[in-house]
Backbone bond lengths (Angstrom), bond angles and torsions (degrees), N, CA, C in turn:
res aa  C-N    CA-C-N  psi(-1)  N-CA   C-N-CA  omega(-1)  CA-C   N-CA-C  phi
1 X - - - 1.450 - - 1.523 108.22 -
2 X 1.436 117.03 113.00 1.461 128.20 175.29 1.599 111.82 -81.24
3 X 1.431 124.44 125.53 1.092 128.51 -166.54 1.257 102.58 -89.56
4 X 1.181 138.75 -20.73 1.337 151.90 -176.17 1.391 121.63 -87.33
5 X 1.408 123.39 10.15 1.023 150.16 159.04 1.445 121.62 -10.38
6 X 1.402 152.82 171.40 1.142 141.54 141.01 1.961 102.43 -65.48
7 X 1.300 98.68 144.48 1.341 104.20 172.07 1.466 132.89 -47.33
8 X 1.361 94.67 -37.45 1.959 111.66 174.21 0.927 87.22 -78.11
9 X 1.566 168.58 -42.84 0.918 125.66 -154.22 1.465 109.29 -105.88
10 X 0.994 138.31 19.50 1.621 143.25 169.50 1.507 101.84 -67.12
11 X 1.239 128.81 129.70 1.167 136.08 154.23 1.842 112.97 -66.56
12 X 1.420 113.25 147.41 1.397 108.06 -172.96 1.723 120.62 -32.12
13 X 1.593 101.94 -61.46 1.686 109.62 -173.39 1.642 99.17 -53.60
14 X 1.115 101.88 -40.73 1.903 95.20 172.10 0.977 122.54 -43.50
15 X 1.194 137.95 -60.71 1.464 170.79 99.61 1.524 109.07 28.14
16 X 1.400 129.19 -48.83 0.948 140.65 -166.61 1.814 91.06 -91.73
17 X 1.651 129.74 -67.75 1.077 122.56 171.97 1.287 115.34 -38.87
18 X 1.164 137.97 -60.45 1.555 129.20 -163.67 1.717 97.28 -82.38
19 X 0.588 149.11 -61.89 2.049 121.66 164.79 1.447 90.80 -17.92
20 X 1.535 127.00 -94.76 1.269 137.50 -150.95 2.290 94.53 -25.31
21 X 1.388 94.13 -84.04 1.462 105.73 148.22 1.489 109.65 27.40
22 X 1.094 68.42 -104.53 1.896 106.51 -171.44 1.561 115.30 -38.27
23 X 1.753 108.32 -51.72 1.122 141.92 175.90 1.673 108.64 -32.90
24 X 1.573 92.04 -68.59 1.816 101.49 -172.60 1.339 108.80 -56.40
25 X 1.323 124.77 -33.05 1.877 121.04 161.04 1.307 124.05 -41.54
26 X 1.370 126.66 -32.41 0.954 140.42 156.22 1.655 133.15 -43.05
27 X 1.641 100.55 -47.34 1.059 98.88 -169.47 1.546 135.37 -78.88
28 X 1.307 140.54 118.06 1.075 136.64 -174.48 1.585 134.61 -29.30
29 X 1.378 102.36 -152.67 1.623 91.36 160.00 1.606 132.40 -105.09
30 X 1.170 105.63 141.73 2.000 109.75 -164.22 1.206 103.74 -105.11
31 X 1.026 96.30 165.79 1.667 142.77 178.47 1.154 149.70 -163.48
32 X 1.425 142.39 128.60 1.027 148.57 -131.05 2.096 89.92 -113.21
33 X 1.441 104.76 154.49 1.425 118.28 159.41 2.215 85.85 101.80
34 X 1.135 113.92 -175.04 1.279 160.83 155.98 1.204 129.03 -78.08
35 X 1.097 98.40 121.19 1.908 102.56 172.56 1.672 127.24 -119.18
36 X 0.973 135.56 126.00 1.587 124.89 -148.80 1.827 96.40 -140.40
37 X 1.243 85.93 134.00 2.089 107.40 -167.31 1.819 89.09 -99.51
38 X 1.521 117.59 95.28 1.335 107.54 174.76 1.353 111.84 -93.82
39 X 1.304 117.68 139.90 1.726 121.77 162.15 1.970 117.64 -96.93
40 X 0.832 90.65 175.22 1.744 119.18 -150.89 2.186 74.56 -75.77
41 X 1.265 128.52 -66.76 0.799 115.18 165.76 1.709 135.93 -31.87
42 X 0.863 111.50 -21.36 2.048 104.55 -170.76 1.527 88.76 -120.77
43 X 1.457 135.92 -23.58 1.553 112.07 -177.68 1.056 128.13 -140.60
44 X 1.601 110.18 6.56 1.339 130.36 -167.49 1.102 146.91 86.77
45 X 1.430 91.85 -14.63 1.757 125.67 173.55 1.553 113.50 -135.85
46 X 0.759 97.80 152.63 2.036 110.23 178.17 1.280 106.23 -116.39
47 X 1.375 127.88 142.39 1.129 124.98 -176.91 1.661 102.96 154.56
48 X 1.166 146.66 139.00 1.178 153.52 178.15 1.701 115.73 -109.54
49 X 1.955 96.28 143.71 1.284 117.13 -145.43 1.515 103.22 -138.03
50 X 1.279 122.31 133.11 1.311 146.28 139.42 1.381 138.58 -63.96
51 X 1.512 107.81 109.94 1.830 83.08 -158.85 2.019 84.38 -126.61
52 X 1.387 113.09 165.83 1.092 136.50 179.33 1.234 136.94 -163.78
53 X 1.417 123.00 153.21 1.300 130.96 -172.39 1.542 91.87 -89.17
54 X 2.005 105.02 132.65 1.761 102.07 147.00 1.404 87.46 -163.22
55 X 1.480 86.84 141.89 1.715 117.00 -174.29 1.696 113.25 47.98
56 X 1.286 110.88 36.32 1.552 119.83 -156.52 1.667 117.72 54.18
57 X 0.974 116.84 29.30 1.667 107.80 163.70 1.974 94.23 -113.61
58 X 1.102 93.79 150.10 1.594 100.93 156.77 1.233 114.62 -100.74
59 X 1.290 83.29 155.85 2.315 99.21 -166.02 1.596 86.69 -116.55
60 X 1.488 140.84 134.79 1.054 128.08 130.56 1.332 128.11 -97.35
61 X 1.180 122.78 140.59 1.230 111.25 -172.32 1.917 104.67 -128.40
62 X 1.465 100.87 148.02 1.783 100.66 -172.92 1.541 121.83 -83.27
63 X 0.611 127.08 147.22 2.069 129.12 -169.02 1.767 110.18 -128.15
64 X 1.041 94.80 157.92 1.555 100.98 -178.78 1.508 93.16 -111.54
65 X 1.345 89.18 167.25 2.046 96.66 -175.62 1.284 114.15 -42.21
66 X 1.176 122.34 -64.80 1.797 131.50 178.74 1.386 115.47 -55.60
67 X 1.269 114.42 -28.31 1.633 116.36 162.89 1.650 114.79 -66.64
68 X 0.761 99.89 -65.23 1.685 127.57 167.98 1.577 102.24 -16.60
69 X 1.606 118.19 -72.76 1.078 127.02 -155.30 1.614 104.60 -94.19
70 X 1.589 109.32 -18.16 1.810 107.26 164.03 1.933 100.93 -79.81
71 X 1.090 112.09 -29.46 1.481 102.55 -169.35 1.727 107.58 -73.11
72 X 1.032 128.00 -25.50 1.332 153.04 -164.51 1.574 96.01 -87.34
73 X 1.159 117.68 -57.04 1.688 106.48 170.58 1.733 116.69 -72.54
74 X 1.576 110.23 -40.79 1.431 106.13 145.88 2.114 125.68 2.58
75 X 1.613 78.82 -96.90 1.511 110.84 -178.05 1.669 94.33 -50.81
76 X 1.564 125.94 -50.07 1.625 103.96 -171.35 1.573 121.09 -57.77
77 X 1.567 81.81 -21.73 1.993 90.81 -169.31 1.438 109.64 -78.15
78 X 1.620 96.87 -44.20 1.880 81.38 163.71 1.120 137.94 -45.00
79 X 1.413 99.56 -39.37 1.841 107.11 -172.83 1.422 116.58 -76.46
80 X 1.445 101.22 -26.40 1.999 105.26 177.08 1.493 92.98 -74.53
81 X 1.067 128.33 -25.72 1.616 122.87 -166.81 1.460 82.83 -69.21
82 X 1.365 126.33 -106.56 1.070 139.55 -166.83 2.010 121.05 -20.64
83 X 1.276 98.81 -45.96 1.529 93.93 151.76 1.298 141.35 -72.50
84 X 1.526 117.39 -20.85 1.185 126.71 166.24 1.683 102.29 -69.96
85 X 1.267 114.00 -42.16 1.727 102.55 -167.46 1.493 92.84 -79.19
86 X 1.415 126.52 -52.66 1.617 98.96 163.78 1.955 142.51 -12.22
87 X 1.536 92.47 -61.22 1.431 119.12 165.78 1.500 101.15 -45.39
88 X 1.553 113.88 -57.12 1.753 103.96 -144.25 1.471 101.72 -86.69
89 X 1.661 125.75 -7.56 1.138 121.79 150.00 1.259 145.36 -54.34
90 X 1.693 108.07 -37.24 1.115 125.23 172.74 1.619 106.41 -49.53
91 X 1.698 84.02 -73.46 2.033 90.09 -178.72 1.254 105.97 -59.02
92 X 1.294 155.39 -27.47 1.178 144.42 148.00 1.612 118.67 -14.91
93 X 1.388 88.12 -91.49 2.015 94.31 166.25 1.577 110.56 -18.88
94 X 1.573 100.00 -75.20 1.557 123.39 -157.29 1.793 104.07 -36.00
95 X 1.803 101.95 -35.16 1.503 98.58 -157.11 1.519 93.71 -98.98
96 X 1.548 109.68 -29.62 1.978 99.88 178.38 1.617 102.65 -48.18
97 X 1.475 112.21 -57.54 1.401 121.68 -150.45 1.281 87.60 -72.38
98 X 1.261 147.53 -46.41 1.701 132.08 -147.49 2.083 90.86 -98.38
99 X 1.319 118.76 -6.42 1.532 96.38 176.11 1.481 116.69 -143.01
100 X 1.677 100.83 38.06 1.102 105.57 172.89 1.854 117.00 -130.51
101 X 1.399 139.89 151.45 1.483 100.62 179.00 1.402 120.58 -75.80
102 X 1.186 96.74 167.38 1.418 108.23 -170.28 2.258 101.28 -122.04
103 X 1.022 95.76 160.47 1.355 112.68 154.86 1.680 112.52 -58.20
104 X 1.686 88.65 149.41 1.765 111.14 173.62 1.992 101.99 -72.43
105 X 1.212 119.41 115.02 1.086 122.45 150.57 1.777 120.93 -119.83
106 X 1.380 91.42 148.61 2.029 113.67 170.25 1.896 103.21 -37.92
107 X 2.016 88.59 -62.50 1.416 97.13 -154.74 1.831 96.45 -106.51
108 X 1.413 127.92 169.47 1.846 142.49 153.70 1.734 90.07 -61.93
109 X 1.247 93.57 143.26 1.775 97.90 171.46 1.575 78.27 -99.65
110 X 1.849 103.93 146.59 1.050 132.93 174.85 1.475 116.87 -77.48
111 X 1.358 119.38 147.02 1.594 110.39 165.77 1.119 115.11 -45.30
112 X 1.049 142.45 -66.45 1.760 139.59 -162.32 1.795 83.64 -31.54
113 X 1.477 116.89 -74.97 1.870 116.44 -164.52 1.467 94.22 -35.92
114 X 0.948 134.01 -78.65 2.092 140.94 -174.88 1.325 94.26 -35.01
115 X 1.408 142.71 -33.59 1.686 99.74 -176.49 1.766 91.81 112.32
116 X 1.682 117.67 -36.98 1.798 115.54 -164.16 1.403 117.11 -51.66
117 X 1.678 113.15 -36.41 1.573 96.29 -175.91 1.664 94.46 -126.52
């Protein structure tokens, strides 16, 4: 299956993968961990923080405003990444299993087996 297809001829899940596709080009630069805007109220200090998992310890580390607010789009881009490749698995499956042969079965394997819900 050529992804590069003429457009008419993509079947929907096709269609749906190459958006997905397309999508992750989009995305900026990532990063992993949390970022937290503290005030003078909740810790005694104000100042904004980066926090992360490594080797199971957390690292926090301190940021200045402009860090802060690039690290913060960071962390969103990771997470659309990671849900988008979520997504493109799904339709992944959907299109191996629906256009490739398959084995003689009794019963339809259910979504739950595919990964859909």
């Amino acid at each position: 299956m050529n992804l590069m297809k003429n457009r008419s001829s993509l079947t929907p899940l096709e269609q749906q993968y190459d958006r997905l596709r397309k999508s992750l080009a989009q995305i900026g630069y990532i990063s992993q961990g949390s970022v937290l805007a503290r005030s003078v109220a909740t810790s005694g200090r104000s100042g904004y923080q980066w926090t992360r998992k490594v080797a199971q310890k957390t690292i926090t580390v301190s940021l200045s405003r402009q860090q802060f607010v690039a690290m913060k789009q960071a962390v969103q881009n990771e997470r659309k990444l990671w849900k988008t490749i979520q997504q493109m698995e799904k339709v992944s499956r959907q299109i191996l299993f629906a256009s490739l042969p398959d084995t003689r079965r009794r019963k339809r394997l259910a979504k739950k087996v595919f990964g859909l819900i």
